[in-house]
C-alpha positions as CSV (number, residue, x, y, z in Angstrom):
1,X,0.0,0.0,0.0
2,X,0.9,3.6,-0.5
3,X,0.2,6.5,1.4
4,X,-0.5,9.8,-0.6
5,X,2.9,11.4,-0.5
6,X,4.6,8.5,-1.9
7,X,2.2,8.2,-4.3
8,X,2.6,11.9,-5.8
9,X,6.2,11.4,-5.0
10,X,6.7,8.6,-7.6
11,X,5.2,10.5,-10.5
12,X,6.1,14.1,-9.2
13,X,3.0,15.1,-8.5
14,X,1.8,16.9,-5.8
15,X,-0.2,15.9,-2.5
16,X,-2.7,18.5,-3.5
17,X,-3.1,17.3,-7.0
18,X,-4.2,13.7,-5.9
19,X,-6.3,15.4,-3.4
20,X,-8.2,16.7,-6.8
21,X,-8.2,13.2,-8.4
22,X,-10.0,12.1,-5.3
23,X,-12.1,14.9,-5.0
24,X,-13.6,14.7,-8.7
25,X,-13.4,10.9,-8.6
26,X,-11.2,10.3,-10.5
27,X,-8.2,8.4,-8.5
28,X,-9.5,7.4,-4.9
29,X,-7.6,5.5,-2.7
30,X,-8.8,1.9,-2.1
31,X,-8.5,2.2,1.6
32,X,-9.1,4.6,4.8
33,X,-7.9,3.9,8.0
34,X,-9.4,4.5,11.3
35,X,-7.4,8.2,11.0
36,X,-8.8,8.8,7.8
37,X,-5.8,8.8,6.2
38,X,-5.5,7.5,2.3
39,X,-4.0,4.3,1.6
40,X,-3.4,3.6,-2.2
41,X,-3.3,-0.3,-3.8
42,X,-1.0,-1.2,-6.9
43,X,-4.0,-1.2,-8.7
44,X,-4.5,2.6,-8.0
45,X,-0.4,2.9,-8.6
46,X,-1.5,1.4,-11.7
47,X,-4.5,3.6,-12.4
48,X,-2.4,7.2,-11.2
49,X,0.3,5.8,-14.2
50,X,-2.1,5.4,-16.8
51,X,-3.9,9.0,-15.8
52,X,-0.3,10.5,-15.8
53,X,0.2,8.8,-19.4
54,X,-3.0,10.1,-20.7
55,X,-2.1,13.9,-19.6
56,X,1.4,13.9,-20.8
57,X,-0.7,12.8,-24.1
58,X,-2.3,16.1,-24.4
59,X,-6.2,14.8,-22.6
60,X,-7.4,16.7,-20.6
61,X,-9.6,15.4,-17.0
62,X,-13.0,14.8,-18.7
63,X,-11.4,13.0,-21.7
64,X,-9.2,10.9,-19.0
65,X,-12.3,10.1,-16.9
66,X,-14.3,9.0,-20.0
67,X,-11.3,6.6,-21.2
68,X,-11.2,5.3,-17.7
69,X,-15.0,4.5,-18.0
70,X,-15.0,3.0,-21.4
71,X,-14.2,-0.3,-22.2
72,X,-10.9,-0.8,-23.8
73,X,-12.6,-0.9,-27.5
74,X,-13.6,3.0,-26.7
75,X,-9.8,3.6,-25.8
76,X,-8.5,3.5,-29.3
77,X,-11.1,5.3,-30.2
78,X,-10.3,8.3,-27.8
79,X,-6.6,8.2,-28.5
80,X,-7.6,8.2,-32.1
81,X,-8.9,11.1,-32.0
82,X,-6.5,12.7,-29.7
83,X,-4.0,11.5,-32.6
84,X,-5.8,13.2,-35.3
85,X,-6.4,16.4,-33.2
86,X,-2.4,16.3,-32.5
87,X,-2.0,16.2,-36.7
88,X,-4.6,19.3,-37.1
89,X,-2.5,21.3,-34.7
90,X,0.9,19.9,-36.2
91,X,-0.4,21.4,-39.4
92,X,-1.8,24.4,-38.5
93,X,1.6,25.4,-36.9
94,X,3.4,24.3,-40.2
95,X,1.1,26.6,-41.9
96,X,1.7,29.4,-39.8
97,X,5.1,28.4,-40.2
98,X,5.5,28.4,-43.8
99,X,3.8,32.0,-43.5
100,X,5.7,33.6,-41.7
101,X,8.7,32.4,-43.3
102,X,7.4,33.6,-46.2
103,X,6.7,37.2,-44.8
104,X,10.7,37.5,-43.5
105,X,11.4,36.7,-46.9
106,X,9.2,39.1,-48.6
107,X,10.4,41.7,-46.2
108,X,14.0,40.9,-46.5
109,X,14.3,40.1,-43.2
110,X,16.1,36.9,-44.3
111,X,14.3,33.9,-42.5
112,X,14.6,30.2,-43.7
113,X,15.2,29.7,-47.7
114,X,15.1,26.1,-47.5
115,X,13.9,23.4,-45.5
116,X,17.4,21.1,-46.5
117,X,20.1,23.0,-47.5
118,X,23.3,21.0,-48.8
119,X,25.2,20.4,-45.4
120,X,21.6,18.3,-44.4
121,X,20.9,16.8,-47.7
122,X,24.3,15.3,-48.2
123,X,24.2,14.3,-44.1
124,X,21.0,12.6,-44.7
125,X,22.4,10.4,-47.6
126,X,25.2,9.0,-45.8
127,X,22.7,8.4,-43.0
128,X,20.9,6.5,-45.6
129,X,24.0,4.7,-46.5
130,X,25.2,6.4,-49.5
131,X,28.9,6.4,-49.8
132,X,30.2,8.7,-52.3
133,X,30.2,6.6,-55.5
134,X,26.3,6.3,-54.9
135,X,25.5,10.2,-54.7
136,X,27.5,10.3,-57.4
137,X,24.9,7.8,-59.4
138,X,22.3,9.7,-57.7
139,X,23.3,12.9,-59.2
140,X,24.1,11.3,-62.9
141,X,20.4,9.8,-62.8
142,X,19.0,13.2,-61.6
143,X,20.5,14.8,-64.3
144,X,19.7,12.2,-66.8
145,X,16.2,11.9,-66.2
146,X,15.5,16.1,-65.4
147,X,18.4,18.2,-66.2
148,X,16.4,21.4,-65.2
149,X,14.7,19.9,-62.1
150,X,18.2,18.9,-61.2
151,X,19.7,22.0,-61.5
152,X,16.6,23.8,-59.8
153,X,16.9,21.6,-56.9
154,X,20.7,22.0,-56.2
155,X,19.9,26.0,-56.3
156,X,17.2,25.0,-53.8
157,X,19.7,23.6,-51.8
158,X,21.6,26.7,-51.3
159,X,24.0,25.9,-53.6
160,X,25.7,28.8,-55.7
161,X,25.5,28.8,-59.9
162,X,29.0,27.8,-60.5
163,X,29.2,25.3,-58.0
164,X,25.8,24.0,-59.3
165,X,27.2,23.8,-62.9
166,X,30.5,22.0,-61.5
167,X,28.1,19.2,-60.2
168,X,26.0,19.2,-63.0
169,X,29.3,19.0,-65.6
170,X,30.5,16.3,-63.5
171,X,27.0,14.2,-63.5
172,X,27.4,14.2,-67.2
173,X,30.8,12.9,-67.0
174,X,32.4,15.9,-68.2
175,X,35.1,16.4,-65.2
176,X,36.3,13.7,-63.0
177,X,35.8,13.4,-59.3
Protein backbone atom coordinates (compact mmCIF):
# COMPACT_ATOMS: atom_id res chain seq x y z
CA UNK A 1 0.00 0.00 0.00
CA UNK A 2 0.87 3.59 -0.50
CA UNK A 3 0.17 6.49 1.39
CA UNK A 4 -0.52 9.84 -0.56
CA UNK A 5 2.89 11.39 -0.46
CA UNK A 6 4.63 8.50 -1.85
CA UNK A 7 2.17 8.24 -4.34
CA UNK A 8 2.63 11.92 -5.76
CA UNK A 9 6.22 11.37 -4.97
CA UNK A 10 6.73 8.59 -7.63
CA UNK A 11 5.21 10.54 -10.47
CA UNK A 12 6.10 14.13 -9.24
CA UNK A 13 2.96 15.09 -8.49
CA UNK A 14 1.77 16.94 -5.79
CA UNK A 15 -0.23 15.94 -2.48
CA UNK A 16 -2.69 18.48 -3.49
CA UNK A 17 -3.06 17.31 -7.02
CA UNK A 18 -4.22 13.70 -5.87
CA UNK A 19 -6.31 15.38 -3.42
CA UNK A 20 -8.22 16.68 -6.79
CA UNK A 21 -8.24 13.23 -8.37
CA UNK A 22 -9.95 12.06 -5.29
CA UNK A 23 -12.14 14.92 -5.04
CA UNK A 24 -13.62 14.65 -8.69
CA UNK A 25 -13.40 10.88 -8.60
CA UNK A 26 -11.15 10.27 -10.53
CA UNK A 27 -8.25 8.41 -8.47
CA UNK A 28 -9.46 7.40 -4.86
CA UNK A 29 -7.63 5.51 -2.66
CA UNK A 30 -8.83 1.91 -2.10
CA UNK A 31 -8.51 2.17 1.63
CA UNK A 32 -9.12 4.64 4.82
CA UNK A 33 -7.90 3.92 7.99
CA UNK A 34 -9.44 4.54 11.26
CA UNK A 35 -7.43 8.22 10.96
CA UNK A 36 -8.80 8.84 7.79
CA UNK A 37 -5.76 8.84 6.19
CA UNK A 38 -5.52 7.45 2.26
CA UNK A 39 -3.96 4.29 1.59
CA UNK A 40 -3.39 3.59 -2.16
CA UNK A 41 -3.32 -0.27 -3.80
CA UNK A 42 -1.05 -1.22 -6.90
CA UNK A 43 -4.02 -1.20 -8.68
CA UNK A 44 -4.52 2.62 -8.04
CA UNK A 45 -0.39 2.90 -8.58
CA UNK A 46 -1.48 1.41 -11.70
CA UNK A 47 -4.52 3.58 -12.44
CA UNK A 48 -2.41 7.18 -11.17
CA UNK A 49 0.28 5.80 -14.23
CA UNK A 50 -2.15 5.36 -16.75
CA UNK A 51 -3.89 9.01 -15.80
CA UNK A 52 -0.27 10.52 -15.77
CA UNK A 53 0.24 8.79 -19.44
CA UNK A 54 -2.95 10.10 -20.72
CA UNK A 55 -2.10 13.90 -19.64
CA UNK A 56 1.43 13.91 -20.77
CA UNK A 57 -0.65 12.78 -24.11
CA UNK A 58 -2.32 16.06 -24.35
CA UNK A 59 -6.17 14.82 -22.65
CA UNK A 60 -7.38 16.72 -20.62
CA UNK A 61 -9.61 15.45 -17.05
CA UNK A 62 -13.01 14.79 -18.67
CA UNK A 63 -11.40 13.03 -21.68
CA UNK A 64 -9.23 10.94 -18.95
CA UNK A 65 -12.33 10.10 -16.95
CA UNK A 66 -14.30 9.03 -20.01
CA UNK A 67 -11.32 6.57 -21.17
CA UNK A 68 -11.19 5.26 -17.75
CA UNK A 69 -15.00 4.47 -17.95
CA UNK A 70 -14.95 3.04 -21.38
CA UNK A 71 -14.25 -0.26 -22.23
CA UNK A 72 -10.90 -0.84 -23.84
CA UNK A 73 -12.59 -0.92 -27.54
CA UNK A 74 -13.65 2.99 -26.75
CA UNK A 75 -9.82 3.62 -25.76
CA UNK A 76 -8.45 3.53 -29.26
CA UNK A 77 -11.14 5.31 -30.19
CA UNK A 78 -10.26 8.32 -27.84
CA UNK A 79 -6.64 8.17 -28.50
CA UNK A 80 -7.57 8.18 -32.14
CA UNK A 81 -8.87 11.08 -32.00
CA UNK A 82 -6.52 12.71 -29.73
CA UNK A 83 -4.02 11.50 -32.64
CA UNK A 84 -5.81 13.24 -35.28
CA UNK A 85 -6.36 16.38 -33.21
CA UNK A 86 -2.39 16.27 -32.49
CA UNK A 87 -2.02 16.19 -36.66
CA UNK A 88 -4.56 19.31 -37.08
CA UNK A 89 -2.49 21.33 -34.67
CA UNK A 90 0.95 19.90 -36.20
CA UNK A 91 -0.36 21.43 -39.44
CA UNK A 92 -1.84 24.38 -38.54
CA UNK A 93 1.57 25.35 -36.87
CA UNK A 94 3.36 24.35 -40.24
CA UNK A 95 1.10 26.61 -41.87
CA UNK A 96 1.73 29.44 -39.77
CA UNK A 97 5.06 28.38 -40.24
CA UNK A 98 5.47 28.37 -43.78
CA UNK A 99 3.80 32.05 -43.49
CA UNK A 100 5.69 33.65 -41.68
CA UNK A 101 8.74 32.41 -43.34
CA UNK A 102 7.36 33.65 -46.22
CA UNK A 103 6.69 37.23 -44.77
CA UNK A 104 10.74 37.52 -43.47
CA UNK A 105 11.39 36.70 -46.88
CA UNK A 106 9.16 39.10 -48.56
CA UNK A 107 10.37 41.72 -46.19
CA UNK A 108 13.97 40.91 -46.46
CA UNK A 109 14.34 40.13 -43.18
CA UNK A 110 16.12 36.93 -44.34
CA UNK A 111 14.29 33.93 -42.54
CA UNK A 112 14.58 30.22 -43.69
CA UNK A 113 15.16 29.72 -47.70
CA UNK A 114 15.14 26.14 -47.54
CA UNK A 115 13.91 23.37 -45.55
CA UNK A 116 17.41 21.07 -46.49
CA UNK A 117 20.12 22.98 -47.51
CA UNK A 118 23.30 21.02 -48.82
CA UNK A 119 25.17 20.38 -45.42
CA UNK A 120 21.65 18.32 -44.38
CA UNK A 121 20.89 16.80 -47.67
CA UNK A 122 24.34 15.33 -48.18
CA UNK A 123 24.19 14.25 -44.11
CA UNK A 124 20.96 12.58 -44.74
CA UNK A 125 22.42 10.40 -47.64
CA UNK A 126 25.23 8.97 -45.77
CA UNK A 127 22.73 8.42 -42.99
CA UNK A 128 20.85 6.48 -45.61
CA UNK A 129 24.05 4.70 -46.48
CA UNK A 130 25.19 6.37 -49.46
CA UNK A 131 28.89 6.40 -49.78
CA UNK A 132 30.23 8.74 -52.34
CA UNK A 133 30.23 6.63 -55.52
CA UNK A 134 26.28 6.31 -54.86
CA UNK A 135 25.53 10.19 -54.72
CA UNK A 136 27.54 10.30 -57.41
CA UNK A 137 24.87 7.82 -59.45
CA UNK A 138 22.33 9.67 -57.75
CA UNK A 139 23.30 12.90 -59.22
CA UNK A 140 24.05 11.33 -62.85
CA UNK A 141 20.41 9.82 -62.76
CA UNK A 142 18.98 13.23 -61.63
CA UNK A 143 20.47 14.82 -64.34
CA UNK A 144 19.68 12.17 -66.75
CA UNK A 145 16.19 11.87 -66.17
CA UNK A 146 15.55 16.10 -65.40
CA UNK A 147 18.37 18.23 -66.22
CA UNK A 148 16.38 21.42 -65.24
CA UNK A 149 14.67 19.93 -62.14
CA UNK A 150 18.18 18.93 -61.18
CA UNK A 151 19.70 22.05 -61.48
CA UNK A 152 16.64 23.80 -59.79
CA UNK A 153 16.91 21.62 -56.94
CA UNK A 154 20.69 22.04 -56.21
CA UNK A 155 19.89 26.00 -56.31
CA UNK A 156 17.18 25.04 -53.81
CA UNK A 157 19.74 23.59 -51.79
CA UNK A 158 21.60 26.67 -51.35
CA UNK A 159 24.02 25.92 -53.60
CA UNK A 160 25.68 28.81 -55.67
CA UNK A 161 25.46 28.82 -59.92
CA UNK A 162 28.97 27.81 -60.46
CA UNK A 163 29.15 25.33 -58.01
CA UNK A 164 25.80 23.98 -59.34
CA UNK A 165 27.17 23.85 -62.90
CA UNK A 166 30.46 21.96 -61.47
CA UNK A 167 28.14 19.20 -60.23
CA UNK A 168 26.03 19.17 -62.96
CA UNK A 169 29.34 19.03 -65.56
CA UNK A 170 30.46 16.33 -63.46
CA UNK A 171 27.01 14.20 -63.55
CA UNK A 172 27.40 14.24 -67.21
CA UNK A 173 30.76 12.91 -67.00
CA UNK A 174 32.40 15.94 -68.16
CA UNK A 175 35.07 16.40 -65.22
CA UNK A 176 36.32 13.74 -63.04
CA UNK A 177 35.79 13.44 -59.28
Amino acid sequence: MYQITQLARQFGLSRSTLLYYDRIGLLSPSLRSCANYRSYSEADRERLETICSLKQAGLDIAGIRALLEQAPTGTATVLQRRLHQIAAEIHALQTKQRLLAGMLRLSGEGGPKSAVDKEMFVEMLRASGMDDEAMHQLHIEFERRAPQAHHNFLLSLGIAEPEVQRIRAWSQGKIGD
